[in-house]
N, C-alpha and C positions, 0 to 999 in steps of 0.2 A: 255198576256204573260202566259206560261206554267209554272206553278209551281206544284212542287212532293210533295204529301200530305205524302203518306206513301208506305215503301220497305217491302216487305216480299220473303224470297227466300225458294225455296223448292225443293229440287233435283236437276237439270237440269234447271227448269225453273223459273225466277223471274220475280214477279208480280210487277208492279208500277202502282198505281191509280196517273192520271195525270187531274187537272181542268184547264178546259181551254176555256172561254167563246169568242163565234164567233156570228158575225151578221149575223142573220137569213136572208132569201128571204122574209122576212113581214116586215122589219125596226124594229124588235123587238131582243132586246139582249136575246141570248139563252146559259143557262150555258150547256157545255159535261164536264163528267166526258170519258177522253180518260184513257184505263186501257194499259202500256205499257209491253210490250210483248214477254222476253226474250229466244230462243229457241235453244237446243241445238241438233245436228243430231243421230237418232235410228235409230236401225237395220231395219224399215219400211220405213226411206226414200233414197231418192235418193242421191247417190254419187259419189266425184270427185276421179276417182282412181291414181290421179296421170299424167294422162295426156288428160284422157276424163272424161263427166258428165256421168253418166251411172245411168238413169232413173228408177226406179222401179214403173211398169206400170198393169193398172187395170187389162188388157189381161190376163197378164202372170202371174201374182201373186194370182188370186182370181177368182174363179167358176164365169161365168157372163153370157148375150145372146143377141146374137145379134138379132134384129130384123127389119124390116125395115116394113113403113106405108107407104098407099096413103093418103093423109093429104088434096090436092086438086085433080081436075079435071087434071086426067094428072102428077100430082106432089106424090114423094115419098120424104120423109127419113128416112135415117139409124139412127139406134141409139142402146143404150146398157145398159144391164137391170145388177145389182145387188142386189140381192132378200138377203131377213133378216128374220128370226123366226118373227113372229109377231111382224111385223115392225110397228113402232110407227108415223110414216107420209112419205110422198113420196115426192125425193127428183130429182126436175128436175136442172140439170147440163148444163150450158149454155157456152160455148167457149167464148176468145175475137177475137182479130184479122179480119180474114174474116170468123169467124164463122166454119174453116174447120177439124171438131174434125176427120178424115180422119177416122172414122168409118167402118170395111170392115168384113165379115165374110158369113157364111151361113145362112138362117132363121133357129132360135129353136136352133143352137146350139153355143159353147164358139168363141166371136169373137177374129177372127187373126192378129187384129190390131186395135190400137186406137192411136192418137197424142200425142204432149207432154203437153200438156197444162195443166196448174195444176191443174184442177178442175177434167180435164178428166182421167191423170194420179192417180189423186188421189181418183177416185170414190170407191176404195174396201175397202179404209178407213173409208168414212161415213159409207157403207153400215157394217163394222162390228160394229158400236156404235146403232145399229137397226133400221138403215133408208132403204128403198128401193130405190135405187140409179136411177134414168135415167138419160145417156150421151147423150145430141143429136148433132147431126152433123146438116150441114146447108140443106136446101132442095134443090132438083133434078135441082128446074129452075134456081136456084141462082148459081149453081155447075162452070158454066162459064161467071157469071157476069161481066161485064165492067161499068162503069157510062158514060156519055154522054162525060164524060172530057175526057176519055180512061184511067181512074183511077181504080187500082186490088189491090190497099190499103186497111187495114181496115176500112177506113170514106167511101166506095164505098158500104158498107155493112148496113152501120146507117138507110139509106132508110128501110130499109126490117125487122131490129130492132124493127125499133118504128111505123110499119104498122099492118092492121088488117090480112093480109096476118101471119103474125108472131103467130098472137093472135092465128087465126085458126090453124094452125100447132101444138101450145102447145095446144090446149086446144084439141085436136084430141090423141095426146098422152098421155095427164092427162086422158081421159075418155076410154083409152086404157088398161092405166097401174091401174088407182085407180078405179080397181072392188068393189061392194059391199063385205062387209060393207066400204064405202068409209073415205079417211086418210085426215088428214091437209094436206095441200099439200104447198111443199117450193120452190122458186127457189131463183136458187145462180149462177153469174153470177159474171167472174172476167175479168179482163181490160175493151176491147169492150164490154163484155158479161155484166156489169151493166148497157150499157144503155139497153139491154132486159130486165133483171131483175124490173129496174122501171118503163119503159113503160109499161111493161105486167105485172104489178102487181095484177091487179083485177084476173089474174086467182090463186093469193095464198095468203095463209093464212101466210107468213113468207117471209123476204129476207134476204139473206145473198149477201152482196157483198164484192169485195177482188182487190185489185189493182183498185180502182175506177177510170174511163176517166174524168178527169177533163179538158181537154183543147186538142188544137190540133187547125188545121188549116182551119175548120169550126166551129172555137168555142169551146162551152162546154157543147158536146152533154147530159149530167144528168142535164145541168142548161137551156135548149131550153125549149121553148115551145112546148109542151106536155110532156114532159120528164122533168119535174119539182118535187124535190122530196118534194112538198111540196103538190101535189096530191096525195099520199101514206095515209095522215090525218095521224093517230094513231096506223097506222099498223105498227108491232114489226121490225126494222131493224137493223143487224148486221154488220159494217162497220165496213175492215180488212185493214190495207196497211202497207208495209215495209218500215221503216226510211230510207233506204240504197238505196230505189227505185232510178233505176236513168232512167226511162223511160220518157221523155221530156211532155208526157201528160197523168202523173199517178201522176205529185211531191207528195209528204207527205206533205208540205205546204197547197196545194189547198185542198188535200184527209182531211185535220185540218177543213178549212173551209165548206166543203161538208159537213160534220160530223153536223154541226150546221144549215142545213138546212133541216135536218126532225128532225119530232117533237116526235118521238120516237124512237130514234137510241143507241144501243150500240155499240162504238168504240174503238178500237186498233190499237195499233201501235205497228210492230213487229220489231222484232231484231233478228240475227245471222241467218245461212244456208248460201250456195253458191254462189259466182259473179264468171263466169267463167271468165278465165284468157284472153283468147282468145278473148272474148267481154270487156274487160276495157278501151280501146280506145272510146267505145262509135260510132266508126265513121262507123258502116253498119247499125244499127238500134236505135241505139240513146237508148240502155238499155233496149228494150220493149220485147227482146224475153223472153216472161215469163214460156220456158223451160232450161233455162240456165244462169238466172240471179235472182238478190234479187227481180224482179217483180213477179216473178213466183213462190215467196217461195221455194227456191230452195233448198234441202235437210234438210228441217225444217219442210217435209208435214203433216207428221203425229201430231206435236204440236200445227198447226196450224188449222186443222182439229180441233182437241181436242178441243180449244175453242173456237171455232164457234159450236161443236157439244155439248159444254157443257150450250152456252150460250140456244141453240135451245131446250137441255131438260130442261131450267128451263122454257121456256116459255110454253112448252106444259104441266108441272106439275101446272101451274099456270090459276087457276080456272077460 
């Protein structure tokens, strides 16, 4: 059971430290301290004006670049750069879904388009708290993917997640973007994009993940084999999800238990920003479009940023 240890409010935002002990993936009882997470909407995020969401996007709002890589034999992607003054670590930005951050522009210069997805829409944010931002979109060969089932879902995409195909792609981009003198390097992956995040963890020194895939109808892609977050060992992870989630395989229940299955995670549970009106029914996607719902931190970017960006510089101050 969750019990509130202690309230503290400040501004706009109130903090609650919540303890809440969950059965590890070892048979061993693991206490989290889940810190809950109350968030109110700034002139930096996204809003509803009354009868649309109207997105505030990396594009348009913040100097950035597009660039595109061969990554394989034959294989490209796109992706987009947000650069910092003497940015403090490099910060690769992972999609959920089918991975299609719809990345588009010229090479070398500001790209003309990027998705809604919150990580993607929100990359000018990290990059002004002095991270070096990369968005990637999914690769060339993947661009018209089917599975065998004739499945163009997000679970069609999990294959290429948690494969070395993936591996080389990031790791082609980290040694693209992290020139000498080289940076920590973080990646942050929200819905589908956490099962990348801990598959591909050996390529960073940090995870953030946000809307975690707990369930769905091959399972519970972060609790499969290889995709176990209890492969990660000791590595620092940040683990984000909205009470309000009503994505049928992100709940805040299972995102509670996730939390207790690595062994060095900080976690939260947010509150307040946007449910569009238009999706309360639930009945086209089941709550998962996380640009226009509580999955997607919807008008709360900027607060939610802030503490995954604040939790991120205590671990890099930390010896």
């Amino acid at each position: 059971m969750i019990k509130p240890l202690l309230s503290v409010s400040s501004g706009f935002v109130m903090l609650i430290s919540l303890s809440a002990c969950f059965h590890s993936s070892d048979d061993a009882d693991s206490i989290v301290v889940v810190e809950a997470l109350s968030c109110s909407s700034s002139a930096q995020d996204s809003i509803f004006d009354g009868t649309n969401v109207v997105r505030i996007r990396s594009e348009t709002v913040s100097p950035n670049t597009y660039q595109q890589i061969t990554v394989r034999t034959g294989v490209t992607m796109d992706y987009m750069v947000h650069t910092s003054d003497n940015p403090k670590a490099l910060l690769i930005l992972i999609p959920g879904s089918q991975m299609n951050a719809n990345i588009q522009g010229a090479a070398g210069q500001q790209a003309t388009n990027a998705g809604g997805n919150f990580l993607i829409r929100s990359a000018h944010l990290f990059a002004a708290q002095g991270y070096k931002v990369v968005s990637i979109d999914r690769p060339s060969d993947w661009e018209s993917f089917i599975d065998p089932t004739g499945s163009t879902s997000g679970s069609a995409f999990d294959g290429y997640r948690t494969s070395s195909e993936h591996f080389q792609d990031l790791q082609k981009i980290i040694e693209q973007e992290n020139a000498s003198p080289g940076l920590p390097v973080v990646i942050a992956g929200t819905s589908r994009g956490t099962i990348s995040a801990v598959a591909q963890h050996n390529l960073a020194d940090y995870i953030l993940l946000s809307g975690p895939l707990t369930g769905g109808s091959k399972g519970s892609p972060i609790g499969t084999t290889g995709v176990l977050p209890s492969a990660l060992g000791a590595k620092p992870v940040h683990l984000m999800w909205h009470a309000g989630d009503a994505c049928f395989v992100t709940t805040p229940s299972d995102a509670r238990e996730l939390a207790g299955d690595f062994a060095n995670v900080s976690a939260v549970e947010v509150n307040g920003g946007i449910d569009h009106p238009e999706l309360s029914s639930r009945s086209s996607n089941q709550g998962c479009d996380g640009s226009k719902t509580h999955h997607g931190f919807l008008g709360i970017e900027s607060c939610v940023v802030e503490n995954a960006i604040n939790w991120l510089d205590e671990q890099l101050e930390t010896p």
